[in-house]
C-alpha positions in Angstrom: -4.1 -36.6 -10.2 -6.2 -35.3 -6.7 -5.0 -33.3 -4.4 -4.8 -35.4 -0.9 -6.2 -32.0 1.0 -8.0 -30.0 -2.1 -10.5 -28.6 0.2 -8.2 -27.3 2.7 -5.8 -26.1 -0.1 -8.8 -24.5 -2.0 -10.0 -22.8 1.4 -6.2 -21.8 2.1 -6.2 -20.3 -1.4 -9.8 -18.2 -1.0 -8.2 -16.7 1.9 -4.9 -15.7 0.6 -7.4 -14.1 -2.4 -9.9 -12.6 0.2 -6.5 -10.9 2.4 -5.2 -9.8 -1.0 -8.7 -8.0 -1.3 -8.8 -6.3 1.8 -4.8 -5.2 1.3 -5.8 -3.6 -2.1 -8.5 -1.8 -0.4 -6.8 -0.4 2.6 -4.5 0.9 0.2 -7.4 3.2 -1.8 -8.8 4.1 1.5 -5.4 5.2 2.6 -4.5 7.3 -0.7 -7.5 9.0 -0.8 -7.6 9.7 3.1 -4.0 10.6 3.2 -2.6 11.4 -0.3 -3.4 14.7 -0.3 -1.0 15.7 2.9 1.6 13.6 1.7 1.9 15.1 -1.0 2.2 18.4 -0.2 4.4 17.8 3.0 6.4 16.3 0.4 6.1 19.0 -1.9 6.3 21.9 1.1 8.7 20.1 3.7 11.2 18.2 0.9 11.4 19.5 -2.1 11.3 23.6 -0.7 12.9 22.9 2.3 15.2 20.0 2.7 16.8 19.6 -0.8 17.9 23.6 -1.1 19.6 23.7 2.3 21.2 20.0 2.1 22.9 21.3 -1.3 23.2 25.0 0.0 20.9 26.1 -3.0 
């Protein structure tokens, strides 16, 4: 059984792949550009801050 468009499926397909790439990558870049200060506003601004007075702790 062939495919009527393999090519253009194939090409459609290496795309998908190469966008999938770039994704996973702009994901690293942003953890390591921007984990760190999420973290601690998380860690500073939530957990120390806006949990205690939200349950009056």
């Amino acid at each position: 059984m062939e495919f009527k468009n393999a090519d253009t499926f194939e090409k459609q397909i290496n795309e998908l792949n190469n966008l999938s790439l770039e994704y996973q990558n702009d994901q690293k870049t942003f953890q390591k550009k921007y984990g760190n200060e999420i973290n601690e506003f998380i860690e500073n601004e939530i957990i120390d801050q806006i949990i205690p007075d939200a349950f009056d702790i």
